[in-house]
Residue, then its C-alpha position, 0 to 999 in steps of 0.5 A: x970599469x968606470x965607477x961613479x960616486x957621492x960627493x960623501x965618498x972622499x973628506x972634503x968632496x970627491x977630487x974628480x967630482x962624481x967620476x972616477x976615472x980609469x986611471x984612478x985606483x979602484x978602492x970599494x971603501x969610497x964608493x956608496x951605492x947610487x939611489x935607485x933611479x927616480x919612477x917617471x911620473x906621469x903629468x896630472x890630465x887637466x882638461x877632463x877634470x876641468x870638463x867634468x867639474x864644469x858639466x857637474x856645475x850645469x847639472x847641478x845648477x838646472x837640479x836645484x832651480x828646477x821645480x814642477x807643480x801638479x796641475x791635474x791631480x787625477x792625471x798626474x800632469x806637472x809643469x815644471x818651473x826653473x829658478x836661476x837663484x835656487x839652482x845657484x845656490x845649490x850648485x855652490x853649496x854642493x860642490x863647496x862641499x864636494x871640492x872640500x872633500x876632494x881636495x883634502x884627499x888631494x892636498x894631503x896625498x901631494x904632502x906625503x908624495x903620494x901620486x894622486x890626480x886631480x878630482x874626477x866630478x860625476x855629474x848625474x842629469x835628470x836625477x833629483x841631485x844632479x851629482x854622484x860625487x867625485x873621485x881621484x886616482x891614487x897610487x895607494x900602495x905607495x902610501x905607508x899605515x899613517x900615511x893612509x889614514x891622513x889621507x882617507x880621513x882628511x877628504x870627509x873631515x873637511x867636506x863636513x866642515x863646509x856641510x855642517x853649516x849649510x845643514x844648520x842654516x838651511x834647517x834654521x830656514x827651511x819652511x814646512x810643506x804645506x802642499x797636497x801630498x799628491x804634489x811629493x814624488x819622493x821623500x829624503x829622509x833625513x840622517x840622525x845628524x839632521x834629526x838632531x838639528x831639527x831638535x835643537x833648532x825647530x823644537x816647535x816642530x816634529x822631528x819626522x816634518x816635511x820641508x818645502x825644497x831649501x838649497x841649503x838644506x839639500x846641499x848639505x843632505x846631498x854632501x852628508x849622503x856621499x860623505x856617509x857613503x865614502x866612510x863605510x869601513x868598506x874595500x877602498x872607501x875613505x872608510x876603508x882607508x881609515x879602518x885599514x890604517x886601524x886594524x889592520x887585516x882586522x879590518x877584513x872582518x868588520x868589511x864582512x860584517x857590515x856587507x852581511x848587517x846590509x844584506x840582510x837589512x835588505x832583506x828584512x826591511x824589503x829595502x833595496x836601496x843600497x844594492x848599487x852600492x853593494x854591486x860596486x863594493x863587490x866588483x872592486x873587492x870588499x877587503x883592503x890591499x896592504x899599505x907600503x908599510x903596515x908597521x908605520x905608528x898611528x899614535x893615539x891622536x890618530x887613533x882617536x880621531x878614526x875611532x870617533x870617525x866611524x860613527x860618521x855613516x850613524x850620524x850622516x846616513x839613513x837607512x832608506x835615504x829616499x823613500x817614494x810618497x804614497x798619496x791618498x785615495 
């Protein structure tokens, strides 16, 4: 029977290369075991995430240029204006944010060898922000403990680092509105993070003002909102990757935990607004799956920085994100 062997068989090399052939004697002691054979990895799509990233542009371009202003108060009726400059500046700003976020997900799993496609963008026309995010597939399970919780935290981490300072900047510009209240549709509440920059930055002003619409500072609620979202220590959130990575099937527990904390602020609160969220979080399953290798070490700087990164939904969430405006008589 033919046998083939490594290189590493015979001192000096193998004298017939990685064949041996039939009329060398058969000697076990040479031979080492072939690696098992290489998975086929399939080619990354390119044209639909490139689709996708440019249709997110267009929807978020016309979201921040278009505004409308009241006309006849006792009907209701708007007319709606469009700024180029607005809209390009809140397309930027929000897909810096959401590139950022993507591909610190992308870029660490390729570093781990970890299949991952490219970003999936989800544009939403005709929403007050014109994006759901994005996402990409990866074969999780592929990935080890440490290797997991590189990957779930580096995507939030770095899109707070481009939406930190357009959150300063647009808080720093943002002009207080001043129109009638019958003008606002809906109001977006702002996080604690947001609260505390209102402090710190506009300390002549009520932490609760409203401000007239800044590209800025939407960009960078829009970007704390899905950063918030994704570190939910929830199923396969980032959040979940990361509380996963720490506490392992514990980790099961504190997913229930804030599944019921939400239910039943819903409840209490009469506030619907995170049911989507939790549709979705169901139907993909609340716990998370096992890694490739549960055992992997953290060490304490990992453990640290995830510990500190549960407090990013406190900081970049609020309770009711949007709340509907009720005019006076």
């Amino acid at each position: 029977m033919d046998e083939y062997l490594s290189t590493e068989s015979f001192p000096g090399g193998a004298p017939y290369g990685n064949y041996v052939p039939p009329d060398v004697p058969y000697d076990p002691a040479y031979l080492t075991p072939l690696p098992p054979p290489a998975e086929e990895v399939r080619p990354r799509r390119r044209v639909l995430p490139l689709v996708l990233f440019l249709v997110t542009c267009l929807s978020t371009f016309f979201t921040g240029g278009t505004w409308s202003e009241l006309v006849d108060p006792a009907t209701y009726e708007y007319r709606y204006f469009f700024d180029w400059r607005d809209g390009l500046t809140y397309m930027l700003s929000v897909m810096a944010i959401l590139l950022a976020h993507e591909m610190g997900h992308f870029v660490q799993a390729v570093r781990h060898g970890v299949p991952a496609s490219l970003p999936f963008f989800i544009p939403m026309p005709l929403t007050p922000i014109g994006t759901m995010g994005a996402v990409i597939g990866m074969q999780g399970s592929r990935a080890d403990r440490r290797q997991l919780f590189d990957i779930g935290i580096t995507g939030p981490l770095a899109g707070l680092v481009v939406a930190l300072p357009l959150a300063w900047y647009g808080v720093a510009t943002a002009e207080r509105y001043t129109g009638p209240p019958e003008q606002i549709g809906v109001i977006a509440s702002d996080p604690l993070l947001f609260r505390v920059l209102i402090g710190y930055l506009r300390p002549d002003l009520p932490i609760d003002t409203l401000f007239a619409w800044n590209p800025y500072y939407m960009a960078a609620w829009v970007g704390m909102l899905i950063t918030g979202l994704n570190m939910l220590p929830l199923s396969q959130l980032d959040g979940g990757h990361v509380s996963y990575a720490l506490f392992g099937r514990g980790a099961h527990l504190v997913a229930r935990a804030v599944v019921l904390a939400a239910v039943w602020y819903m409840l209490d609160q009469q506030q619907y607004t995170w049911i989507v969220m939790l549709i979705i979080v169901f139907l993909i399953g609340i716990d998370h799956p096992p890694t490739s290798n549960d055992r992997a070490e953290l060490g304490w700087g990992r453990r640290l920085l995830g510990l500190a990164s549960l407090a990013i939904p406190i900081l970049c969430l609020a309770p009711t994100p949007v709340r509907e405006f009720i005019a006076g008589p």
